[in-house]
N, C-alpha and C positions, 0 to 999 in steps of 0.2 A: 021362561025367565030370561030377560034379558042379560049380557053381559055387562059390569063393570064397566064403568065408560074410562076412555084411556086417559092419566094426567101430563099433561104435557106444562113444562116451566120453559115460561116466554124471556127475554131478556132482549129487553129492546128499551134506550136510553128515550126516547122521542115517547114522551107519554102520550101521546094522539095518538103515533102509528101504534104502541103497545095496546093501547085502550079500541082501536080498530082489530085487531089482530085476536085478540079475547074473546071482544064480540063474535068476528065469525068462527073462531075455535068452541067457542059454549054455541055457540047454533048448533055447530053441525054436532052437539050435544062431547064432545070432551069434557073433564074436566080442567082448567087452567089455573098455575101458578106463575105469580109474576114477580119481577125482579126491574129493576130501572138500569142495571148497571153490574160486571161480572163480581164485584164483591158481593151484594146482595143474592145472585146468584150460588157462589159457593156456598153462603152462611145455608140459603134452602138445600144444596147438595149435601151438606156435612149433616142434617139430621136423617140419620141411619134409617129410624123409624118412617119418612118419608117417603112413600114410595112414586118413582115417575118413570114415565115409559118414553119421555121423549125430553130432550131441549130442543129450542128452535130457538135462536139467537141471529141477531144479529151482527155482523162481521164488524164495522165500526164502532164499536164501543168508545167511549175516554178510559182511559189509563189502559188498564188490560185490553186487547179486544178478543172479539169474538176467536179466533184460533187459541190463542192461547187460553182464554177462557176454555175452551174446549178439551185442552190436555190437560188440565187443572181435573175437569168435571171426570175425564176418565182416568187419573188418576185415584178417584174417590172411587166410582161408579166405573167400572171396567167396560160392561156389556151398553152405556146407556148410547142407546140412540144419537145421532146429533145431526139437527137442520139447521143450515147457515141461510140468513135471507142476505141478500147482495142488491145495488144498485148496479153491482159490476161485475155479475155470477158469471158472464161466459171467460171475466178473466183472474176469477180466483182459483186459486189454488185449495184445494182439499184433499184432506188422506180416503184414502179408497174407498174405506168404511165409514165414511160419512157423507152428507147431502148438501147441497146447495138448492135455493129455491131466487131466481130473479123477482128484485125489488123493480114498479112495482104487480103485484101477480094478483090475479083474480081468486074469487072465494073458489073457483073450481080448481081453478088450477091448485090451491092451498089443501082443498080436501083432498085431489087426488093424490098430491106429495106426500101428505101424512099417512093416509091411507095404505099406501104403497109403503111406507117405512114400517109402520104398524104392524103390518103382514107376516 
């Protein structure tokens, strides 16, 4: 029996690079929930009943961005995972226990990040 595939909520404003991002997240068989923007994202974080093993967000957002989206999300969700995609990853800043992935990265490079957070 195989395992549960893992869900991961994407939050990426750029509906092309989201709708890229989906695509090779559902190939390499995930499940994916999407958000355009961190409000949409919270409203998916606050259903309780939702279960997600990962965000991967993007750092530029409009209004909130991705950081602060990010203590928001663990303020709801304590343990949840968190990947940052960057065009500027070597000069972001991130908490320890979280990820950053350079914008932009190939599907190998995306599976192994995930994978490795997964783990």
């Amino acid at each position: 029996m195989s395992t549960p595939a893992s869900i991961i909520l994407v939050v990426e404003d750029d509906a092309i690079v989201r709708m890229l991002i989906v695509d090779v997240l559902e190939e390499l068989e995930f499940k994916v929930l999407e958000a355009d923007g961190s409000e949409q994202a919270l409203e998916v974080l606050k259903q309780s009943d939702k279960h997600i093993d990962l965000m991967m967000t993007d750092v530029g957002l409009p209004g909130m961005d991705g950081r602060e989206l990010a203590k928001e999300a663990r303020l709801l969700r304590p343990s949840l995972p968190i990947l940052f995609a960057s065009g500027y990853a070597e000069s972001i800043d991130v908490p320890a226990d979280m990820h950053v992935i350079g914008k932009p990265f190939s599907i190998d490079q995306l599976r192994d990040k995930v994978k490795k957070i997964l783990q």
